[in-house]
N, CA, C and O atoms as a Tripos MOL2 file, in Angstrom:
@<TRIPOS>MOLECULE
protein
  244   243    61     0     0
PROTEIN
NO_CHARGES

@<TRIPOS>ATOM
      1 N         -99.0970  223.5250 -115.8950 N.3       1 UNK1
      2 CA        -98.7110  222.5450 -114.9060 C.3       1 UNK1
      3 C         -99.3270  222.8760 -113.5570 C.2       1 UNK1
      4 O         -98.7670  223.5000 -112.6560 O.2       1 UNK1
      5 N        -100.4180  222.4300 -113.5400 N.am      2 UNK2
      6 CA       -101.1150  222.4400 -112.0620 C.3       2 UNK2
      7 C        -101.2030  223.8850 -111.2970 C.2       2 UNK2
      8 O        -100.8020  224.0640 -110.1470 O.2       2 UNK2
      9 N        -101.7620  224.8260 -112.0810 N.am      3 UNK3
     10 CA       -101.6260  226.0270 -111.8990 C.3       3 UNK3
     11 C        -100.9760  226.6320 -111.1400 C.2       3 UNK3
     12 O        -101.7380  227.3850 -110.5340 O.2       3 UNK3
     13 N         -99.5600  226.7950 -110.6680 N.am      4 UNK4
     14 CA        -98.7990  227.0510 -109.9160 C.3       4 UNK4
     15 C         -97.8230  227.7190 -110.6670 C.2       4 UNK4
     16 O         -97.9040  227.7920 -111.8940 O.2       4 UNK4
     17 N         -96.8810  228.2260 -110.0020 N.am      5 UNK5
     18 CA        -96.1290  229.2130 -110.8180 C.3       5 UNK5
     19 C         -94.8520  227.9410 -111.3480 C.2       5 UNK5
     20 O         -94.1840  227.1580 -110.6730 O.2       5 UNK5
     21 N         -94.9230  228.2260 -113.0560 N.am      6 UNK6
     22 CA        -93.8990  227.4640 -114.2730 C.3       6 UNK6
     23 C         -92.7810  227.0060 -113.3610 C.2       6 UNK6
     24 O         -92.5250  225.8290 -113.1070 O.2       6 UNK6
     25 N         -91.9440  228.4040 -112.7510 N.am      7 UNK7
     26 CA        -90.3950  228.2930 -112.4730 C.3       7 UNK7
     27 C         -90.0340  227.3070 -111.0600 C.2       7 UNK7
     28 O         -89.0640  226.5780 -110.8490 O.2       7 UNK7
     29 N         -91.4640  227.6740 -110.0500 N.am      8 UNK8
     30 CA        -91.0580  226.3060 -109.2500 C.3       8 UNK8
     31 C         -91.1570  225.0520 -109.3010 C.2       8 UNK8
     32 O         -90.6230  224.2130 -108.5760 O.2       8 UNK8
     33 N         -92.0620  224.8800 -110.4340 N.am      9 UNK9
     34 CA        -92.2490  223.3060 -111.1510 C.3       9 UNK9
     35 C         -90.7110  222.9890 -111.6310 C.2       9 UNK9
     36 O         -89.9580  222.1010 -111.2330 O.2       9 UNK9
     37 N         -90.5050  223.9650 -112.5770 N.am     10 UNK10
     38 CA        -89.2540  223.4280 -113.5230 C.3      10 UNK10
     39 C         -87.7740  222.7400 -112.3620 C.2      10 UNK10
     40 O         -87.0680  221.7320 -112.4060 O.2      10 UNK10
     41 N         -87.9060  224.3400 -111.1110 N.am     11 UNK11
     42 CA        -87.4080  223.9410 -110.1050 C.3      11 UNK11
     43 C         -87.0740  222.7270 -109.5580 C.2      11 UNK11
     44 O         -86.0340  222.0670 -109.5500 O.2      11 UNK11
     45 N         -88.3590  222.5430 -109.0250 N.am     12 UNK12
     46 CA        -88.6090  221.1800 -108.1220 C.3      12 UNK12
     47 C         -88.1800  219.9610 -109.1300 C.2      12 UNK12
     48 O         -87.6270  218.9740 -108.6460 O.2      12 UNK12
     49 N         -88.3950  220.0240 -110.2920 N.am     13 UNK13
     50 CA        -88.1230  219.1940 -111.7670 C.3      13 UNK13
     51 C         -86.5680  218.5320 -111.5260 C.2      13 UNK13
     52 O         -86.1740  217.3740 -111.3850 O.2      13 UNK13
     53 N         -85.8930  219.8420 -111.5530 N.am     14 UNK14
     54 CA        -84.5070  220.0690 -112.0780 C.3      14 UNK14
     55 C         -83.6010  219.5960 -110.5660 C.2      14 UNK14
     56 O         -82.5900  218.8940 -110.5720 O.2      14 UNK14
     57 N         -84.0100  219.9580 -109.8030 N.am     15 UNK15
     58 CA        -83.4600  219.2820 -108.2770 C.3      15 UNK15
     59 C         -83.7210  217.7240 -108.5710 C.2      15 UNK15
     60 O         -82.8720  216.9130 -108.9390 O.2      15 UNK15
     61 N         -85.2710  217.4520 -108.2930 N.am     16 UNK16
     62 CA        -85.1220  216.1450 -108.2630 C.3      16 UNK16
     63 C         -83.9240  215.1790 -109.2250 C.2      16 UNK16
     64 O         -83.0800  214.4020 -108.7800 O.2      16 UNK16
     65 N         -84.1470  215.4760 -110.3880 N.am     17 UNK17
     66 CA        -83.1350  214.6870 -111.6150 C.3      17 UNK17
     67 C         -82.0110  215.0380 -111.0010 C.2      17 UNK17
     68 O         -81.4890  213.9790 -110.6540 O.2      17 UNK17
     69 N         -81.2050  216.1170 -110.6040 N.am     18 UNK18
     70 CA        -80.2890  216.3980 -110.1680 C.3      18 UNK18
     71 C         -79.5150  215.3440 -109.0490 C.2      18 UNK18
     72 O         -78.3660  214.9020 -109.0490 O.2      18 UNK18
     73 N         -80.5570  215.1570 -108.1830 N.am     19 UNK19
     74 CA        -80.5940  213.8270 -107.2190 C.3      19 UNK19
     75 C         -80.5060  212.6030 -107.5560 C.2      19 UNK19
     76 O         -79.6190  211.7980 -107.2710 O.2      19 UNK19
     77 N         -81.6450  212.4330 -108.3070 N.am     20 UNK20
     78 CA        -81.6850  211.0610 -109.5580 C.3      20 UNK20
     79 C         -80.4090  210.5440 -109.3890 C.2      20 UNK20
     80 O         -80.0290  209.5110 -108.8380 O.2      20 UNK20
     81 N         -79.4110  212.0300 -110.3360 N.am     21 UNK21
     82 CA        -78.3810  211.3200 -111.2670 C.3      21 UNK21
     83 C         -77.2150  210.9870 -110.3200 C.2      21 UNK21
     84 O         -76.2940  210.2710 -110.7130 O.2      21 UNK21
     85 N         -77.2410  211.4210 -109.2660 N.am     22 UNK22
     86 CA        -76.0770  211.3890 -108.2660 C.3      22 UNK22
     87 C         -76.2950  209.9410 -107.3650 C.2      22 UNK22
     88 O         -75.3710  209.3450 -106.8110 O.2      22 UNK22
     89 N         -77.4990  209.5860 -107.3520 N.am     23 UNK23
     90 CA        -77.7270  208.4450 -106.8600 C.3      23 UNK23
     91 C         -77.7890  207.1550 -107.5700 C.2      23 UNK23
     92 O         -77.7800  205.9940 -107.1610 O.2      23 UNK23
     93 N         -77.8720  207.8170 -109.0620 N.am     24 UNK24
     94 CA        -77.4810  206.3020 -109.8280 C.3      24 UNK24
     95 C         -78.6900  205.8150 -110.4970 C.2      24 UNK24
     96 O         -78.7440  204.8550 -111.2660 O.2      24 UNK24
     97 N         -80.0990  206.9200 -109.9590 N.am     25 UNK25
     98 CA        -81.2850  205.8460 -110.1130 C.3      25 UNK25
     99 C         -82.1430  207.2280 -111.2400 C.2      25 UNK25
    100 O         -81.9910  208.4430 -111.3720 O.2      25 UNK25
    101 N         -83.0090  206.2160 -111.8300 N.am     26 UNK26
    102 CA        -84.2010  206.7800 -113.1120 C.3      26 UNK26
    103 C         -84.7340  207.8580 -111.9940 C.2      26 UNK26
    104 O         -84.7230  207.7740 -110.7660 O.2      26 UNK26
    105 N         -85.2460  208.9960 -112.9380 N.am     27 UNK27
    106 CA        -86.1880  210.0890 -112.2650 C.3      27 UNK27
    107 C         -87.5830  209.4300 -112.7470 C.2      27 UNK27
    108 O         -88.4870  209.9910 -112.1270 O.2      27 UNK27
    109 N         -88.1470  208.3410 -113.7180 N.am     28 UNK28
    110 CA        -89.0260  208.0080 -114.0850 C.3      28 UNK28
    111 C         -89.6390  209.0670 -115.1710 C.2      28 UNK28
    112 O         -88.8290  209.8270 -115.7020 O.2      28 UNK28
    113 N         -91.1670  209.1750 -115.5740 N.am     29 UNK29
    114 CA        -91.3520  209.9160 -116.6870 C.3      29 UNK29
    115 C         -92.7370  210.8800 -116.0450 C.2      29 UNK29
    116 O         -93.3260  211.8220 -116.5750 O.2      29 UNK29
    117 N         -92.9710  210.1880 -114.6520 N.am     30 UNK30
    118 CA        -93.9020  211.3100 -114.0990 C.3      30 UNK30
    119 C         -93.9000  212.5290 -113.2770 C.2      30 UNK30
    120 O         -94.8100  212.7890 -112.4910 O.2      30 UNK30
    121 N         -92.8630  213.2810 -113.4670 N.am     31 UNK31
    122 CA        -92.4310  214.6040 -112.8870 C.3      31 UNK31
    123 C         -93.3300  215.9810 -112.8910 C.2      31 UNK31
    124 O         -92.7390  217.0480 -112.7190 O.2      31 UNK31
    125 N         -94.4730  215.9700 -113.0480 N.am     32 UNK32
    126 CA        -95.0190  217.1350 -112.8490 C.3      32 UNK32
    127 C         -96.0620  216.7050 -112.5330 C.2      32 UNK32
    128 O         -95.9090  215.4940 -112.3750 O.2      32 UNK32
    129 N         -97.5740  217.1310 -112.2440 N.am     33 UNK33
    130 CA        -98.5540  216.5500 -111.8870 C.3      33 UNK33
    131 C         -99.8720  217.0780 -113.2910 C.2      33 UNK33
    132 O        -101.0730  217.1290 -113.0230 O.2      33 UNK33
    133 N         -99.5160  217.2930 -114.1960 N.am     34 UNK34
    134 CA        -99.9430  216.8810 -115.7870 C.3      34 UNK34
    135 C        -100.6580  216.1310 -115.6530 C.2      34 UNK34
    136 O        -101.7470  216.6890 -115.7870 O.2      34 UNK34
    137 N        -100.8520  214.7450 -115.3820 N.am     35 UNK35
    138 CA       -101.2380  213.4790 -115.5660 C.3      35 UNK35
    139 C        -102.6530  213.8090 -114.1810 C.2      35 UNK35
    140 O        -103.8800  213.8310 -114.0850 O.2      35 UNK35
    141 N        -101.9190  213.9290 -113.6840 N.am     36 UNK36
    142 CA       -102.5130  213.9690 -112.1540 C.3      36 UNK36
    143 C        -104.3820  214.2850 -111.6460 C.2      36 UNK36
    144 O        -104.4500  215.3570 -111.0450 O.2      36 UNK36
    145 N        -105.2350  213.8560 -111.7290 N.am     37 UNK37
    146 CA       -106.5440  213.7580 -111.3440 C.3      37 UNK37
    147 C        -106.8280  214.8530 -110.5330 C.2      37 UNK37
    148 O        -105.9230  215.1580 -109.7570 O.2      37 UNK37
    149 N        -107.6130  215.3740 -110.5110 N.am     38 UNK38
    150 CA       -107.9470  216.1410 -109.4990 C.3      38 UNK38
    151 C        -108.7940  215.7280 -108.0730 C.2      38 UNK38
    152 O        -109.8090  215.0330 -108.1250 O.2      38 UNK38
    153 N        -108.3190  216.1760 -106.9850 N.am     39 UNK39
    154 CA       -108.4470  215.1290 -105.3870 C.3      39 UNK39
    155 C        -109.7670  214.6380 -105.5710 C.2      39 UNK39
    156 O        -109.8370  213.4190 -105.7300 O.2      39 UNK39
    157 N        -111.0130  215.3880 -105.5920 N.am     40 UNK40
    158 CA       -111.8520  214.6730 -105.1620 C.3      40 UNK40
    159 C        -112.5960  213.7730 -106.1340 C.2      40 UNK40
    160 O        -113.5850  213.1580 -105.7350 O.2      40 UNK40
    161 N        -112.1710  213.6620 -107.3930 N.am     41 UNK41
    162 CA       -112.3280  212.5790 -108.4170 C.3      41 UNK41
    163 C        -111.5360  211.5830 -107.8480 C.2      41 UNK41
    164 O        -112.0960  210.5930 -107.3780 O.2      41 UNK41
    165 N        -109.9820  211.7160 -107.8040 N.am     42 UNK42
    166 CA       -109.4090  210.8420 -106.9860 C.3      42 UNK42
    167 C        -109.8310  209.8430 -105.9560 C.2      42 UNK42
    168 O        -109.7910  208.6130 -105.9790 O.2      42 UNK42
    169 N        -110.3730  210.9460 -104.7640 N.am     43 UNK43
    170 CA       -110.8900  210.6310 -103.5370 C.3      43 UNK43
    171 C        -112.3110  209.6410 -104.1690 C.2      43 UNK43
    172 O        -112.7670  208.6880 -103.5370 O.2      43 UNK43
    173 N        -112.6730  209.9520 -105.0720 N.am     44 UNK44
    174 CA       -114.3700  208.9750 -105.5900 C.3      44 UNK44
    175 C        -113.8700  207.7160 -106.1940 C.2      44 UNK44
    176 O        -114.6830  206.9240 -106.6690 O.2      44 UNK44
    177 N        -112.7760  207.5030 -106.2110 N.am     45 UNK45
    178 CA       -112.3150  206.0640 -107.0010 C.3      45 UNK45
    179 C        -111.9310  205.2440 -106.2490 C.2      45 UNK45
    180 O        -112.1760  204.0420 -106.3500 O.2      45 UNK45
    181 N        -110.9840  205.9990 -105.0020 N.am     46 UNK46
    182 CA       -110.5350  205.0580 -104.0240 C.3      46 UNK46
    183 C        -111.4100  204.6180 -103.4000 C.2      46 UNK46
    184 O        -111.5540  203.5010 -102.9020 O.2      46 UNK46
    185 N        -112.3740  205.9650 -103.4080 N.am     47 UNK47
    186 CA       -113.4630  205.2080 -101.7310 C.3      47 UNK47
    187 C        -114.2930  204.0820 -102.2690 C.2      47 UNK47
    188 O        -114.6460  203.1840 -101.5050 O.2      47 UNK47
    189 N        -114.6680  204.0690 -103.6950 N.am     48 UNK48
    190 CA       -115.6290  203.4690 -104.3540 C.3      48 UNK48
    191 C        -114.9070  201.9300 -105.0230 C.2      48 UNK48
    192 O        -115.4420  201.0320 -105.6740 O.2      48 UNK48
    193 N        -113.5670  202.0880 -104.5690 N.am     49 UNK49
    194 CA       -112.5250  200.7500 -104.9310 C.3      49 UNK49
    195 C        -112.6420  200.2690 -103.5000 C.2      49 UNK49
    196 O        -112.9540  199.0840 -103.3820 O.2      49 UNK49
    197 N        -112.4420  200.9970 -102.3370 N.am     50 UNK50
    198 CA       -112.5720  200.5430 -101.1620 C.3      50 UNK50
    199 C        -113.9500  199.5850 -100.7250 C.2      50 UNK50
    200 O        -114.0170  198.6170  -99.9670 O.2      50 UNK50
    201 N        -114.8610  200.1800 -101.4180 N.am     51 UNK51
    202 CA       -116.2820  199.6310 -100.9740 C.3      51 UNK51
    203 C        -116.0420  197.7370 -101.8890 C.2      51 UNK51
    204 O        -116.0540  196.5400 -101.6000 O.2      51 UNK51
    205 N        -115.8710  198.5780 -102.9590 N.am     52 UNK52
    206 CA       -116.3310  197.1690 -104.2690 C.3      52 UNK52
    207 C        -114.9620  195.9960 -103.0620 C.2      52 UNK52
    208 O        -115.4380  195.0080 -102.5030 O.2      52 UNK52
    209 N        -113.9990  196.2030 -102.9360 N.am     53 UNK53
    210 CA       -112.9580  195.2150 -102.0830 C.3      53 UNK53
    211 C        -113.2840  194.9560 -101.1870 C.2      53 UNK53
    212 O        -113.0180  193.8000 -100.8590 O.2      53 UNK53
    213 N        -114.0680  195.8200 -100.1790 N.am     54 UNK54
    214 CA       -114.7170  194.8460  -99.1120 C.3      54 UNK54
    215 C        -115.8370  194.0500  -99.1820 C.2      54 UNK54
    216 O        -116.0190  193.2990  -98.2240 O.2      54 UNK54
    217 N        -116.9450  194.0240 -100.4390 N.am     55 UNK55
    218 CA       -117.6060  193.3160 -100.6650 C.3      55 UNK55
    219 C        -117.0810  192.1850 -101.0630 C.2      55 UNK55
    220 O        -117.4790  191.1320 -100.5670 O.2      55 UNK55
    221 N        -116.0500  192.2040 -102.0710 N.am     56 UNK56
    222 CA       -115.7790  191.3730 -102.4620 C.3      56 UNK56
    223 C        -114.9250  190.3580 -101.5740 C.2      56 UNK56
    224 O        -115.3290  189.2090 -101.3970 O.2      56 UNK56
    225 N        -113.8430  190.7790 -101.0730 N.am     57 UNK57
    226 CA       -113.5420  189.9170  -99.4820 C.3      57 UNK57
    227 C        -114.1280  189.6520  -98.2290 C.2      57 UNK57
    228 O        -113.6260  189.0620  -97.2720 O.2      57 UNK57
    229 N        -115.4260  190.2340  -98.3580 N.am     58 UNK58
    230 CA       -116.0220  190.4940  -96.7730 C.3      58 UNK58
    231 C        -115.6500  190.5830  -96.1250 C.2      58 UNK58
    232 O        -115.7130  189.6920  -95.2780 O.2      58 UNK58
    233 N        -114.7060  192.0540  -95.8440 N.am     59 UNK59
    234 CA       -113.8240  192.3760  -94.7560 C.3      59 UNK59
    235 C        -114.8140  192.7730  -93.5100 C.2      59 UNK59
    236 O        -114.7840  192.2570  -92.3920 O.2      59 UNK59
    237 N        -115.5530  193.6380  -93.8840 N.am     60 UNK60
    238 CA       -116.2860  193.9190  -93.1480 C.3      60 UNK60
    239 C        -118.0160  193.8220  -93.0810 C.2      60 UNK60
    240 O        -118.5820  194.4200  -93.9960 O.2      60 UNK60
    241 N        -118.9340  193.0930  -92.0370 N.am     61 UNK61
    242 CA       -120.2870  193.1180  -92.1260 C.3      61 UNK61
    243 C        -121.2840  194.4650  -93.1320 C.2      61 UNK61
    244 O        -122.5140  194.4240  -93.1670 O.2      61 UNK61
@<TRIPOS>BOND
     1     1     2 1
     2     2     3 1
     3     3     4 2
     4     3     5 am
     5     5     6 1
     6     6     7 1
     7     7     8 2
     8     7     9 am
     9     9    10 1
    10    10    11 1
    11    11    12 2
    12    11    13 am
    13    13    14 1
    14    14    15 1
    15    15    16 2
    16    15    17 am
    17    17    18 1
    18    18    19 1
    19    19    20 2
    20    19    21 am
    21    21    22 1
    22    22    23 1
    23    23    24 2
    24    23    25 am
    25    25    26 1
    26    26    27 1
    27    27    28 2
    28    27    29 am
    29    29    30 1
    30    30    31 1
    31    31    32 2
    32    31    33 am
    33    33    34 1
    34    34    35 1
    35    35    36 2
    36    35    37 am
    37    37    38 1
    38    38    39 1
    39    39    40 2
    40    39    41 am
    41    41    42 1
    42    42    43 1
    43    43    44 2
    44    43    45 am
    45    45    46 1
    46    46    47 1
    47    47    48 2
    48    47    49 am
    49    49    50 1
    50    50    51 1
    51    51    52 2
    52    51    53 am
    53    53    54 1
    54    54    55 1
    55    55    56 2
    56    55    57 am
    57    57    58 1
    58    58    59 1
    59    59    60 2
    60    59    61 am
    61    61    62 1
    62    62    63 1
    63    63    64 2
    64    63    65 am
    65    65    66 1
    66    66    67 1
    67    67    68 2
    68    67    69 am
    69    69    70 1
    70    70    71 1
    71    71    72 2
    72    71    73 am
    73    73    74 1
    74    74    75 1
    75    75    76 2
    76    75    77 am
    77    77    78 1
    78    78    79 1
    79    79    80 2
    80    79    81 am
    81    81    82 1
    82    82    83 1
    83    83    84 2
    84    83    85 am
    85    85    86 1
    86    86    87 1
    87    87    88 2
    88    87    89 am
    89    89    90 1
    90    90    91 1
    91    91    92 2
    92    91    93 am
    93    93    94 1
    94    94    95 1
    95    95    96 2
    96    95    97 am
    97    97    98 1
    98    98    99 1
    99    99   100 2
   100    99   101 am
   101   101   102 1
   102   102   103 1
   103   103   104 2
   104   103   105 am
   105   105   106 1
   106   106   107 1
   107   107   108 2
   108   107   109 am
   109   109   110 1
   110   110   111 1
   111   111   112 2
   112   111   113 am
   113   113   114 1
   114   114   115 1
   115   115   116 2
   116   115   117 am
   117   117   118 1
   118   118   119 1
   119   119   120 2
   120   119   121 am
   121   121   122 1
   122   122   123 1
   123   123   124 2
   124   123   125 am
   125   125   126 1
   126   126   127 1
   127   127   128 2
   128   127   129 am
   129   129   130 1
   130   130   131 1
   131   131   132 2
   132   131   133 am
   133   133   134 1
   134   134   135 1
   135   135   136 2
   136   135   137 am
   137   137   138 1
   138   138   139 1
   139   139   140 2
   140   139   141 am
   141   141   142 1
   142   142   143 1
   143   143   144 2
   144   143   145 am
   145   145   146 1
   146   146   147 1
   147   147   148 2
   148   147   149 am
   149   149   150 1
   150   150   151 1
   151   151   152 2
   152   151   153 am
   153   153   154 1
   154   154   155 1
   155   155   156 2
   156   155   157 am
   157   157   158 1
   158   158   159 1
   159   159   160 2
   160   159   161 am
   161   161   162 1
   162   162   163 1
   163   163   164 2
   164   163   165 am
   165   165   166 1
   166   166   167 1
   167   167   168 2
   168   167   169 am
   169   169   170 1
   170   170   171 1
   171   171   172 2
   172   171   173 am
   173   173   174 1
   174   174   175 1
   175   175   176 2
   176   175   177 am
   177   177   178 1
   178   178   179 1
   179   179   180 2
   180   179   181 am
   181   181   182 1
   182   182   183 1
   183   183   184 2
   184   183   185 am
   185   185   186 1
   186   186   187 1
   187   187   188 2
   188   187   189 am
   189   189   190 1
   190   190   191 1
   191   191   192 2
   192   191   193 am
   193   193   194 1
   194   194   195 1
   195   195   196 2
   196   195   197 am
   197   197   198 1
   198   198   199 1
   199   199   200 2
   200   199   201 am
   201   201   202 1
   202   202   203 1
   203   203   204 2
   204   203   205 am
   205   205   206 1
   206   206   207 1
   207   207   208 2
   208   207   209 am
   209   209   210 1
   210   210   211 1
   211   211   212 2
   212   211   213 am
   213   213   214 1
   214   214   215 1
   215   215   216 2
   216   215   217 am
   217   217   218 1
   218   218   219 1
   219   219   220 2
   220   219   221 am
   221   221   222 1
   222   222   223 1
   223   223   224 2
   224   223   225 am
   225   225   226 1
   226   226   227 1
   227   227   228 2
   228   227   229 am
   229   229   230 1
   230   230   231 1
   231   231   232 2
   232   231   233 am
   233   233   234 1
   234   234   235 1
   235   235   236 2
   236   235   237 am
   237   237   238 1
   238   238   239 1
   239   239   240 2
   240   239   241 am
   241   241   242 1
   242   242   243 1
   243   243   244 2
@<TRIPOS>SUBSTRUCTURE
     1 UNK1         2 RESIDUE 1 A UNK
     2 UNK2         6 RESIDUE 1 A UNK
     3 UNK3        10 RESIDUE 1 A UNK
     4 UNK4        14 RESIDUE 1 A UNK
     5 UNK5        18 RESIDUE 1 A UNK
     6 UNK6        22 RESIDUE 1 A UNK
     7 UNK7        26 RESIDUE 1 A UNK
     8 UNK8        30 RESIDUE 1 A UNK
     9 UNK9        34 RESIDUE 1 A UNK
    10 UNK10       38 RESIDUE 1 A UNK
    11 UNK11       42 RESIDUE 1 A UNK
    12 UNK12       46 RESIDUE 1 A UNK
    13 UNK13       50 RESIDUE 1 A UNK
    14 UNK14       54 RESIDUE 1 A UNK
    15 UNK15       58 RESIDUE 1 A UNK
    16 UNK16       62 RESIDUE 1 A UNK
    17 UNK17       66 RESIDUE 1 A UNK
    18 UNK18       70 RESIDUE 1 A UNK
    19 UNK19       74 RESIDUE 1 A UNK
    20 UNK20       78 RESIDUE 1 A UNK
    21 UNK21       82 RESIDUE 1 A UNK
    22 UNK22       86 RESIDUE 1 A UNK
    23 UNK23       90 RESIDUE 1 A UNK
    24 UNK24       94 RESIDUE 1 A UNK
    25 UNK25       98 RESIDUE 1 A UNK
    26 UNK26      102 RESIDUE 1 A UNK
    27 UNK27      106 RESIDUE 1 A UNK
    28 UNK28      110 RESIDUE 1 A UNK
    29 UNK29      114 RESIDUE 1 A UNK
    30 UNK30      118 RESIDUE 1 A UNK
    31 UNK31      122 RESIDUE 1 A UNK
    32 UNK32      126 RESIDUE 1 A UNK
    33 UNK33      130 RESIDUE 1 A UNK
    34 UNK34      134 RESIDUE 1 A UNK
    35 UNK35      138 RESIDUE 1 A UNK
    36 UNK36      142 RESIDUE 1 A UNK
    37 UNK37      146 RESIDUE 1 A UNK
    38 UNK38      150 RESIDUE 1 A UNK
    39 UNK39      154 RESIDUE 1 A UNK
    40 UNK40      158 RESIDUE 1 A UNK
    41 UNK41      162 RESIDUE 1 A UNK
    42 UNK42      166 RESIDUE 1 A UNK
    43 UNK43      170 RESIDUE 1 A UNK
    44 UNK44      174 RESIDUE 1 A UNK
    45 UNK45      178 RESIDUE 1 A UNK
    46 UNK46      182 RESIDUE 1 A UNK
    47 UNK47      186 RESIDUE 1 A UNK
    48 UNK48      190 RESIDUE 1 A UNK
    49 UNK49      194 RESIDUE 1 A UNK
    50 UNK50      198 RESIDUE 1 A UNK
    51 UNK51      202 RESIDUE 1 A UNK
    52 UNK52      206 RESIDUE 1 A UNK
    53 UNK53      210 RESIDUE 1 A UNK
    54 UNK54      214 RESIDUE 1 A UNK
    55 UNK55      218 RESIDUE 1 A UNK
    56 UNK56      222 RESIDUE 1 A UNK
    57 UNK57      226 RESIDUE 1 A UNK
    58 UNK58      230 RESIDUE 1 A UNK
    59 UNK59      234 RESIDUE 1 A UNK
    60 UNK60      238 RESIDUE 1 A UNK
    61 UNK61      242 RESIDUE 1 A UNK
């Protein structure tokens, strides 16, 4: 899990739901960052979603 140490994941895990349940509401199913992209792949999708949307609206010259 995102190379960080197990027990503060499970931690941070186990608080949040903890909160969840007291508030009434879903913790959802994405609680660790597993799934999670790494930033600057990330960072190459947005900027490159950013470009293709302003062409396509001509936000900007």
């Amino acid at each position: 899990m995102c190379h960080v140490n197990d027990n503060w994941v499970k931690d941070r895990i186990g608080y949040y739901r903890m909160y969840c349940e007291i508030l009434g509401v879903s913790p959802g199913h994405n609680l660790d960052c597993s799934n999670q992209r790494h930033f600057e792949i990330a960072f190459f999708h947005l900027n490159n979603s950013y470009f293709e949307m302003k062409k396509v609206f001509r936000l900007f010259p």
